[in-house]
C-alpha atoms as a printed R data frame, in Angstrom:
   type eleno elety resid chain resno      x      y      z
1  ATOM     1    CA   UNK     A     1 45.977 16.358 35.687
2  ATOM     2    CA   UNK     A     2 42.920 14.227 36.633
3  ATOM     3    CA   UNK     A     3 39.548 14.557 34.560
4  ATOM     4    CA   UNK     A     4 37.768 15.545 37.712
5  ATOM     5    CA   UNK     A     5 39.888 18.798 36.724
6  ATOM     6    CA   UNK     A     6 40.154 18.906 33.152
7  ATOM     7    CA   UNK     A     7 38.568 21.694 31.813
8  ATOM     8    CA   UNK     A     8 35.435 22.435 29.545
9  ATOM     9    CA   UNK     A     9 36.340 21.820 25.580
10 ATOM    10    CA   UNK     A    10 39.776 20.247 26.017
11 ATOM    11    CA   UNK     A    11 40.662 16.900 24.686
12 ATOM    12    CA   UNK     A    12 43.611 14.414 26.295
13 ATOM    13    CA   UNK     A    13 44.853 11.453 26.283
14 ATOM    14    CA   UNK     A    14 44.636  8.574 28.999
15 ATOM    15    CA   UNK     A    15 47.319  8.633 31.033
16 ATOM    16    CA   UNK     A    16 46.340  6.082 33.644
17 ATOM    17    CA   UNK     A    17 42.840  4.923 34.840
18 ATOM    18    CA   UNK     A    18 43.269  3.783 38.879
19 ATOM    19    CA   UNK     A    19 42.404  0.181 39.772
20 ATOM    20    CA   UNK     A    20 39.184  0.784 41.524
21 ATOM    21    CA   UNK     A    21 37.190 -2.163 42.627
22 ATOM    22    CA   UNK     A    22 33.591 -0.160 41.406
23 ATOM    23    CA   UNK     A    23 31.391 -1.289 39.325
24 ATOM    24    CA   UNK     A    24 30.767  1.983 37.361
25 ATOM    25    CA   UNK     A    25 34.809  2.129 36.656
26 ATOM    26    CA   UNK     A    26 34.359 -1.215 35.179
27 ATOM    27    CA   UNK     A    27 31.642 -0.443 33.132
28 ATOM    28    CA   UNK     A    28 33.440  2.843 32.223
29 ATOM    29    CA   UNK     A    29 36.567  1.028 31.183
30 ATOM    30    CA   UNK     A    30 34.659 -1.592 28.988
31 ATOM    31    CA   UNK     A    31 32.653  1.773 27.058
32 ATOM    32    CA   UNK     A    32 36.086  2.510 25.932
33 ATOM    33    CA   UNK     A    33 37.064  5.065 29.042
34 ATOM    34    CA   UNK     A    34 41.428  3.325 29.238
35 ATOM    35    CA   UNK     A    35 44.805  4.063 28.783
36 ATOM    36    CA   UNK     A    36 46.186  5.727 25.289
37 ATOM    37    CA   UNK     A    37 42.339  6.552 24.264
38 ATOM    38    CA   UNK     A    38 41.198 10.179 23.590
39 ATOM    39    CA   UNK     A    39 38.757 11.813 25.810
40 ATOM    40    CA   UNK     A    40 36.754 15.079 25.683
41 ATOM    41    CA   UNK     A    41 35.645 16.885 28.458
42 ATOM    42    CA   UNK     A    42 32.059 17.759 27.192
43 ATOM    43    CA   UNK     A    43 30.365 19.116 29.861
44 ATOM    44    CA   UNK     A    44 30.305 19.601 33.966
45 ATOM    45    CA   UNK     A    45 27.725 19.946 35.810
46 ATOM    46    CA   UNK     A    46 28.110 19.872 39.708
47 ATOM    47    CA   UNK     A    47 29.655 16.780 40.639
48 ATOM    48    CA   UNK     A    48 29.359 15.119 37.202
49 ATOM    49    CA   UNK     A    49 31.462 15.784 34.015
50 ATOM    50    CA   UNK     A    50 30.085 14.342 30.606
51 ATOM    51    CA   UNK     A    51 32.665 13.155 28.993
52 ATOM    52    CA   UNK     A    52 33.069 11.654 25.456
53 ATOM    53    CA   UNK     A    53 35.472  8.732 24.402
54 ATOM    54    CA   UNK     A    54 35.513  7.985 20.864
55 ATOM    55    CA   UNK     A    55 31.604  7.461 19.526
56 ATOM    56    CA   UNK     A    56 30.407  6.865 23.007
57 ATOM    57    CA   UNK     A    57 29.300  9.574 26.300
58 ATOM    58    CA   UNK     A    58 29.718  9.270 29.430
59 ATOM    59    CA   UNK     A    59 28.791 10.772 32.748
60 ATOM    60    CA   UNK     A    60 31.046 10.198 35.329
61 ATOM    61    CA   UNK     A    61 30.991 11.268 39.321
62 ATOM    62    CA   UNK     A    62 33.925 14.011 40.908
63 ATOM    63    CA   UNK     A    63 35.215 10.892 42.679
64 ATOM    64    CA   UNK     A    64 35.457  8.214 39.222
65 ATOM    65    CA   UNK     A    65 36.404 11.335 37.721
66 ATOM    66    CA   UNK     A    66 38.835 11.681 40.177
67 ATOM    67    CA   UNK     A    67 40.174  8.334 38.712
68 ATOM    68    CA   UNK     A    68 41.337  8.931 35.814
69 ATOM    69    CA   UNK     A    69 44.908 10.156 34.914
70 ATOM    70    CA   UNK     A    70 45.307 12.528 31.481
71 ATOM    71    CA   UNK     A    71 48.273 13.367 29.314
């Protein structure tokens, strides 16, 4: 299952996050958003889902969403 999917109050673990030459993945992967961490799908809203890794939220798009791989 991809996070893009994920639903509302679950937590899981990183599976995989897809090599993605974007900017905003990068940035996501150096907040803490990689492989073996915990994340918690907070909220989603549309196209976004807030999603918290460790100490530190996130909002990421359907499509970066889309990106990452959960366990």
């Amino acid at each position: 299952m991809c996070l893009d999917r994920a639903p509302v109050g679950g937590t899981w673990q990183v599976a995989r996050v897809a090599s993605a030459s974007n900017d905003l993945m990068l940035k996501a992967r150096v907040m803490g958003l990689r492989e073996g961490r915990l994340v918690e799908v907070v909220a989603r809203n549309g196209r976004i889902t807030l999603a918290r890794v460790g100490g530190v939220r996130m909002a990421l798009s359907r499509d970066l969403a889309a990106l990452v791989e959960l366990q």
